[in-house]
N, C-alpha and C positions, 0 to 999 in steps of 0.2 A: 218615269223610267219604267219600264217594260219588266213584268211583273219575272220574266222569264231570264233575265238576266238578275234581278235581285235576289232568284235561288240559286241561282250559278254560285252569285256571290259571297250567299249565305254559307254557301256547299263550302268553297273555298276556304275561310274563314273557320269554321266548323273545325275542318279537315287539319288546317295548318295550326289550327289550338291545340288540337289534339294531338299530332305528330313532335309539334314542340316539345310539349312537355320530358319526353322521353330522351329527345334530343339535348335538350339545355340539359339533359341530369348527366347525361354521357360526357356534358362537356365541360361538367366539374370536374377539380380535378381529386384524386382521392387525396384523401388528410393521412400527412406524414407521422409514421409514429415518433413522438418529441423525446429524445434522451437529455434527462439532467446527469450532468455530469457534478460531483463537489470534488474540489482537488487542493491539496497545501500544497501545490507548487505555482507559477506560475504562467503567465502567458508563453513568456521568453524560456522557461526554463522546467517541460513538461514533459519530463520522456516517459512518466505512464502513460499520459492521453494521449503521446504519440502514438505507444504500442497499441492503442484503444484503436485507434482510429485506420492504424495499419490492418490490424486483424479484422477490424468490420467489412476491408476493404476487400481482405483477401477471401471472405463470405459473399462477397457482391454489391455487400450495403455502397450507395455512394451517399455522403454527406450533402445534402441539397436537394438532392433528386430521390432519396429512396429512406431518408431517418434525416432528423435535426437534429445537432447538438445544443444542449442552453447548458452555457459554462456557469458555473463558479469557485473565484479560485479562491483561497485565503492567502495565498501567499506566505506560509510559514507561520502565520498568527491563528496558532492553534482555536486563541478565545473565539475567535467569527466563526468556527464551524457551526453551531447550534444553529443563531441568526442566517448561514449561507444556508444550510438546510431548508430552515423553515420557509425558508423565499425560493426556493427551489420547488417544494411543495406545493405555497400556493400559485406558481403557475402552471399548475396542472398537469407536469408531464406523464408519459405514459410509464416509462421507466428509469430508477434512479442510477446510477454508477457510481458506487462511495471508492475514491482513487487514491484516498492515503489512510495506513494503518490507524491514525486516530482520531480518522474522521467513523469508523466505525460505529462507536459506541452511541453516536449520536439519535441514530436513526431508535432506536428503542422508544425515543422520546417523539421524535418528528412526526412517523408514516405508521400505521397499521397497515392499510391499503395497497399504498401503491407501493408496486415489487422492486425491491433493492438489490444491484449486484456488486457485491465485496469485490474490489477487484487487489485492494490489500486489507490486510486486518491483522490484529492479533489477538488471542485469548477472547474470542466471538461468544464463546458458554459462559466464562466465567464472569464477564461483563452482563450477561443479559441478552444478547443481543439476539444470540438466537437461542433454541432447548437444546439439540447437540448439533454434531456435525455431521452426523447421518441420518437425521431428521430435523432438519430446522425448523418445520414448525408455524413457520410465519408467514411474514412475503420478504425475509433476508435471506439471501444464500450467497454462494461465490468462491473466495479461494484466502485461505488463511495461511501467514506467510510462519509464524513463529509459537512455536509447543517450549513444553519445559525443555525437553530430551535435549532442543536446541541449545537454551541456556545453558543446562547443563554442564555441554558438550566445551561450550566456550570455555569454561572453568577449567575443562580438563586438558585441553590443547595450552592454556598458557601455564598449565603447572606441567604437563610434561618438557616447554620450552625451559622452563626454570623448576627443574627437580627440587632444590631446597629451600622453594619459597614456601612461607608460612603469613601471607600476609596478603592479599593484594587490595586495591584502590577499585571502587567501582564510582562512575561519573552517573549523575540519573537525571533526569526532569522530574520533577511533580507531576504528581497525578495518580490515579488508583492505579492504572496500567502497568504505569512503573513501578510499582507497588507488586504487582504482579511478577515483573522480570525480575524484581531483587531476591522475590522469595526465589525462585527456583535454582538463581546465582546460589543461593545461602544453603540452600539445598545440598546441590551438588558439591559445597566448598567445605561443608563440615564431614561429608563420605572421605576426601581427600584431607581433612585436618589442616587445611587454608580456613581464617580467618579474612573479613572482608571487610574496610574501611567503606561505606557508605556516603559519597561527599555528595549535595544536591545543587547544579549550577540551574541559571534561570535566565543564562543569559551569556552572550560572550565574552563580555566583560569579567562572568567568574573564573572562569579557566585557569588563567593564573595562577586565582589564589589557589583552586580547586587543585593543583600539582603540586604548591606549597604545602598543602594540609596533607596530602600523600605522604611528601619528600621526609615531612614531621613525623605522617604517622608510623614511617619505615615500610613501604608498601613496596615491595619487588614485584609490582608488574599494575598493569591497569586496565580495566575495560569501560566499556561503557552498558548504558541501555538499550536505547532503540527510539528513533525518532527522528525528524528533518531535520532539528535543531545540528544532533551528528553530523550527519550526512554533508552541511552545507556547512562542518568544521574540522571535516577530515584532517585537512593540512595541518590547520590551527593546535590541533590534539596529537598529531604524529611529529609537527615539532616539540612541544613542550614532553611528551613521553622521552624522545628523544634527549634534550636539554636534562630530564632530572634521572636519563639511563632507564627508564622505566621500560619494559617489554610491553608490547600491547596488543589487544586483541579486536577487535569487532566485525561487526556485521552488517556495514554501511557499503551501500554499495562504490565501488572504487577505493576503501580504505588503505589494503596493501596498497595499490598501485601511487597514492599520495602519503604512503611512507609511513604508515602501521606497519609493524612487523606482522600479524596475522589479519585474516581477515576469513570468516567461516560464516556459511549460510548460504539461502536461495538465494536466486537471483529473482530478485522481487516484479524487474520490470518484465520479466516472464509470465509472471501470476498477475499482471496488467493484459498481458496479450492471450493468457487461459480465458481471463472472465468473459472475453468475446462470445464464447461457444455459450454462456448463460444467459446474455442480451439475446442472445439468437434464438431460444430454447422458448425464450418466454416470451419473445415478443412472436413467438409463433404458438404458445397458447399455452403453455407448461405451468405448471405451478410452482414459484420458489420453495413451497412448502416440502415439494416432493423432490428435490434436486440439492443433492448432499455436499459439502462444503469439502473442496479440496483443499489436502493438505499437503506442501511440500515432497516430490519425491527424491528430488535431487540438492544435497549440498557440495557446495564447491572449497576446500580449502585454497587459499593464496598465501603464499609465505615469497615473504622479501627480505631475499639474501643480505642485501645493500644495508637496511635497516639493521639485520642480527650483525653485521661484520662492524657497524660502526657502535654496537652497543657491546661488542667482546663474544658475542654468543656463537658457540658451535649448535647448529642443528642438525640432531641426528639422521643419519641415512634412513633411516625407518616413516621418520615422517617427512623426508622431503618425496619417495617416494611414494607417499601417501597424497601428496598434494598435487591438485589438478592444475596450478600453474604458477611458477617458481621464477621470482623477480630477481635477476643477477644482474 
């Protein structure tokens, strides 16, 4: 073979190894940042990570093409959060999204490293979870949906519905958290000279009896805690208040509208569609350490006329115009 074509060839070869390289690197594609999402709700029944996914969308992120989601849900079974955590973590992703209030307190244990964004939470300091909320400190930050002032507050709107009450009924889960909302219920109910029956259910099944031990202990009114467990027993709790006359209060989302007579607090699935702007913040190189933990600015009263008319109650002009929207 003619010596002058075997440089040609060489030339070639040389040339096209060379050019490769920079070429095949171009023609990776870049690695998506992986979002772990942990959520107590479901596949079927997810309207934080809907807002999640709305608000990334309305930033540009698209799901597949520009961020990955790796779900896990617990579906209402509080106990798997640790376990969904920790399997979250070891697949490596880049940023976490904690999407239910008492999936919180988890991460204190889970991640030092990798950055977490609250997209619910409650009582983040006095859990541990982060040092404040104008300095967290860590790699947690995000948006915290429930302070005392809240609790408080609840106390005070079901004793202004019922002026002569000296007693009410509070419904609770176990757990330190809830431990947390009773003190500040206790709180605010001995400023007012309300006394607070404390019943603990664990399950749907207690409900019942949990209205019976009210109805005994002479409770003129009932609220609850804070939790899924509510939330996905709204009805369940606004009929038996109903049934034993009980007034009631809470802070689940859609409670007036499934026939609680009050209903006061964020709107949670809000503070789902705020944490977007912290995914964003830091998947663009911010430090959760430096990015202070919002707190609620807006609560919403709902009062349901339908519920006070069939329980005897007149509510005052003062607080119907006080409430942002009134179920007749």
């Amino acid at each position: 073979m003619p010596a002058a074509f075997l440089a040609r060839a060489l030339l070639v070869a040389i040339t096209s190894g060379i050019l490769a390289v920079p070429l095949a690197a171009e023609a990776q594609p870049a690695k998506l940042p992986k979002i772990g999402v942990l959520s107590l709700e479901s596949p079927t029944n997810s309207a934080c990570v809907d807002a999640l996914r709305r608000g990334l969308g309305e930033l540009g992120y698209v799901e597949g093409r520009t961020y990955v989601l790796e779900m896990r849900w617990a579906e209402d079974h509080v106990e798997l959060l640790p376990t969904l955590a920790a399997d979250l973590v070891r697949t490596k992703v880049d940023l976490i999204v904690s999407a239910s209030g008492p999936a919180a307190v988890v991460w204190k244990d889970a991640t030092t490293t990798i950055p977490v964004v609250l997209a619910s939470s409650f009582y983040p300091v006095e859990s541990g979870v982060i040092a404040s909320l104008a300095h967290p400190g860590g790699n947690v930050t995000g948006v915290t949906h429930f302070t005392p002032e809240l609790m408080a507050k609840r106390v005070q709107l079901l004793k202004e519905v019922e002026p002569r009450a000296s007693r009410f009924a509070v419904l609770r889960l176990p757990g330190r958290l809830q431990d947390l909302v009773v003190r500040d219920m206790e709180a605010a109910a001995r400023q007012l000279g309300v006394q607070l029956q404390v019943i603990e259910v664990r399950g749907v099944d207690d409900l019942s009896a949990a209205f019976d031990s009210a109805a005994a202990g002479r409770a003129q009114g009932v609220m609850s805690t804070q939790g899924p467990f509510f939330v996905h027993n709204n009805v369940r709790i606004a009929q038996l208040a109903l049934r034993h006359r009980l007034p009631s209060i809470s802070g689940e989302p859609n409670a007036a509208q499934d026939g609680a007579l009050l209903f006061y607090g964020p709107n949670v699935f809000e503070g789902c569609a705020r944490a977007v702007k912290y995914i964003d913040r830091i998947l663009r190189g911010a430090r959760p350490a430096d990015l202070p933990v919002e707190q609620p600015t807006k609560f919403n009263l709902v009062i349901n006329l339908k519920t006070a008319k069939a329980l005897g109650l007149t509510i005052s002009p003062s607080l119907l115009l006080r409430a942002d929207e009134v179920i007749r």
